[in-house]
C-alpha positions as CSV (number, residue, x, y, z in Angstrom):
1,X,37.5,16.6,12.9
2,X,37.8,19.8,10.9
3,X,39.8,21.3,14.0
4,X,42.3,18.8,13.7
5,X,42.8,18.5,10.6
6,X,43.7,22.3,10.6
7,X,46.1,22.3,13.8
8,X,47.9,18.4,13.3
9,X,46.8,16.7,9.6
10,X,44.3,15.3,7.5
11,X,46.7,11.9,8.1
12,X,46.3,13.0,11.9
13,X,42.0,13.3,11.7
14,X,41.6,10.4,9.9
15,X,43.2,8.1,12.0
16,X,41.5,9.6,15.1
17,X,38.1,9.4,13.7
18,X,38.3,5.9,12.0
19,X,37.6,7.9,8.5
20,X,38.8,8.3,4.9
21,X,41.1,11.2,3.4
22,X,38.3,12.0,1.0
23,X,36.1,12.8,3.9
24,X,38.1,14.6,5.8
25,X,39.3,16.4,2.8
26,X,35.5,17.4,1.6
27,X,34.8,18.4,5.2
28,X,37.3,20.9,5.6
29,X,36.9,22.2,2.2
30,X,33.1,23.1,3.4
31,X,34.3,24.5,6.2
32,X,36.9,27.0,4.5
33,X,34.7,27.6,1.7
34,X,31.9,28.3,4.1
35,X,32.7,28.4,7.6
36,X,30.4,26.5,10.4
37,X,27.3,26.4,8.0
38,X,29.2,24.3,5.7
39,X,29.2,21.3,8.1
40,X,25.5,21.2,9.0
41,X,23.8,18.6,6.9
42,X,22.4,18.9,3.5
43,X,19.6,17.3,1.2
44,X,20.7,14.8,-0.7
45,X,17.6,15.0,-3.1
46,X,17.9,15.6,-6.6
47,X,18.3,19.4,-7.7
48,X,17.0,18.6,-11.5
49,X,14.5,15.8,-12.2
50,X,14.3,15.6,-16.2
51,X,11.5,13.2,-16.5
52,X,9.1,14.9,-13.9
53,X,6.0,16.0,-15.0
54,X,5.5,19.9,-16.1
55,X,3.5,22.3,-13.9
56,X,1.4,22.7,-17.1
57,X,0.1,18.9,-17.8
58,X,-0.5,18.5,-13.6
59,X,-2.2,21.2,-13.4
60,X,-4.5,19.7,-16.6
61,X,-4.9,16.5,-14.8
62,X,-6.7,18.4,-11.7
63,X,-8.7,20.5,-13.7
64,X,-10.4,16.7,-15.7
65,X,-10.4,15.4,-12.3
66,X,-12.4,18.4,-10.7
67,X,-14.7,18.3,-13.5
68,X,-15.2,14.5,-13.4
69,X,-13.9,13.2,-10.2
70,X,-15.4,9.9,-10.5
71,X,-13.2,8.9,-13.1
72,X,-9.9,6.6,-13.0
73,X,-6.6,7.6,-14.4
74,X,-7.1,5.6,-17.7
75,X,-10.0,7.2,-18.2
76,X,-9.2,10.7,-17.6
77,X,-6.2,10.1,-20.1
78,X,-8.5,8.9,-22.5
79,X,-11.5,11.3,-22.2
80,X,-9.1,14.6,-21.9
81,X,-6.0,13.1,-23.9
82,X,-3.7,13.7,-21.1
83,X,-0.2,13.1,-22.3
84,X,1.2,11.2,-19.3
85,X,1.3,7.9,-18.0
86,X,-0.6,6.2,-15.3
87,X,2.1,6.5,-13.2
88,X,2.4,10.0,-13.2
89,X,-1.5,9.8,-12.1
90,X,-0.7,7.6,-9.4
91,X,1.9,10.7,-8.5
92,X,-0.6,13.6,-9.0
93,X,-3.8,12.9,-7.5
94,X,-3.1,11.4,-4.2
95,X,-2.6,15.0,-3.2
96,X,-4.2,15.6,-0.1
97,X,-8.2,15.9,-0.7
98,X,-8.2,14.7,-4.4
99,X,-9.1,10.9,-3.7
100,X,-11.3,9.3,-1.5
101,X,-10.2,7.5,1.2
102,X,-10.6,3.3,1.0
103,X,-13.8,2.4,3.2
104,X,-13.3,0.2,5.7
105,X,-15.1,-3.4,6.0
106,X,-18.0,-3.2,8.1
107,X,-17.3,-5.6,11.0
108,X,-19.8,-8.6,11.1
109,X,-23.1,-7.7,13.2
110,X,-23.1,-10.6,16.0
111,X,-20.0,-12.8,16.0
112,X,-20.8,-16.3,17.0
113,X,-17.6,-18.1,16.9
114,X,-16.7,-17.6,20.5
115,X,-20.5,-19.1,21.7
116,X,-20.9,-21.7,19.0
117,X,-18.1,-23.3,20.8
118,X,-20.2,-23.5,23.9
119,X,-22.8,-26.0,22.2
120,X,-22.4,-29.7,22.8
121,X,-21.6,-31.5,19.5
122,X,-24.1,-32.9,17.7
123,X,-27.1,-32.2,19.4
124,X,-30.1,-30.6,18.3
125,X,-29.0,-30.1,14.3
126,X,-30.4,-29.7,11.5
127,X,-29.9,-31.4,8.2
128,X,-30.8,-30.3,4.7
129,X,-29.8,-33.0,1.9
130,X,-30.1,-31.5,-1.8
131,X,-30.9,-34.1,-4.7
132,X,-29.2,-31.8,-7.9
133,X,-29.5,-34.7,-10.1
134,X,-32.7,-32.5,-11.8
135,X,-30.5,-29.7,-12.6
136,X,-29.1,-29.0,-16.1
137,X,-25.7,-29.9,-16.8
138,X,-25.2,-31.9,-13.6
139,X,-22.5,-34.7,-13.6
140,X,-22.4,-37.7,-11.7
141,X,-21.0,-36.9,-8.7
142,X,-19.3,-40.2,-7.2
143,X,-17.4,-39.7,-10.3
144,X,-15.8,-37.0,-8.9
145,X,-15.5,-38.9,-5.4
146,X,-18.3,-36.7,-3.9
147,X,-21.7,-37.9,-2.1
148,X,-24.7,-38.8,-4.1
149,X,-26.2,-36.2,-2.3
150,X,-25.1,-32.6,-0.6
151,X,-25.9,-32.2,2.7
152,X,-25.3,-29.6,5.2
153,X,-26.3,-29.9,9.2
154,X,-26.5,-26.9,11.2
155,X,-28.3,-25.7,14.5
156,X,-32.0,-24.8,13.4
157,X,-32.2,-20.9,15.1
158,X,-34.9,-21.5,17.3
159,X,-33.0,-23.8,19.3
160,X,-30.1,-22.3,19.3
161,X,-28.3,-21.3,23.1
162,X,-30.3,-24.7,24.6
């Protein structure tokens, strides 16, 4: 593009690449200003970040949290009188090896779903019926369109896989 805008026009370029003046413009003012390094790409990240935290006040934070690590952001703010927010926290201490990973759920220790689905219905169960009428507090419960009585039916666990 910058070849062509040199040797025909930046009218010429743009048409041919299916661009704006302004680009072509900006590219070949890179590539004057700075030859074939000017065209490779460049960060688009911000060069000055006003609000960011100082060196100073992170380096604050990770001292309370290596004296203390058990302690949450509030509470390190509150204990140490850290002047920063909980956000800026949630910014410093995820740095690799200041937090503890999440621990996982343990999985269950025999699932039974798949082989309860096996057993005939209604055979061989178990029923329990609960009479909470002596229990402090208790309402009648047909008022609330429930059973007199709870009950719950399951397969008693020496009989179970017959």
């Amino acid at each position: 593009m910058v070849l062509t805008a040199r040797q025909h026009s930046i009218h010429e370029a743009t048409r041919r690449f299916g661009t704006t003046r302004k680009a072509v413009r900006k590219w070949l003012r890179r590539f004057l200003e700075e030859g074939e390094p000017g065209l490779e790409d460049r960060s688009r990240a911000a060069h000055h970040i006003p609000h960011k935290t100082p060196p100073e006040v992170e380096q604050q934070v990770l001292a309370a949290r290596e004296l203390i690590p058990c302690f949450g952001p509030l509470r390190l703010k509150q204990e140490f009188g850290l002047p920063c927010s909980r956000g800026a926290f949630a910014r410093i201490l995820p740095e690799p090896g200041r937090t503890r990973p999440r621990k996982k759920p343990r999985p269950p220790a025999r699932n039974m779903a798949a082989e309860k689905i096996q057993w005939p219905a209604f055979r061989l169960l178990q029923v329990d019926v609960q009479d909470l009428s002596h229990l402090f507090g208790t309402r009648e419960p047909m008022a609330f369109g429930l059973p007199d009585r709870p009950s719950t039916a399951r397969v008693p666990p020496e009989r179970q896989g017959q």
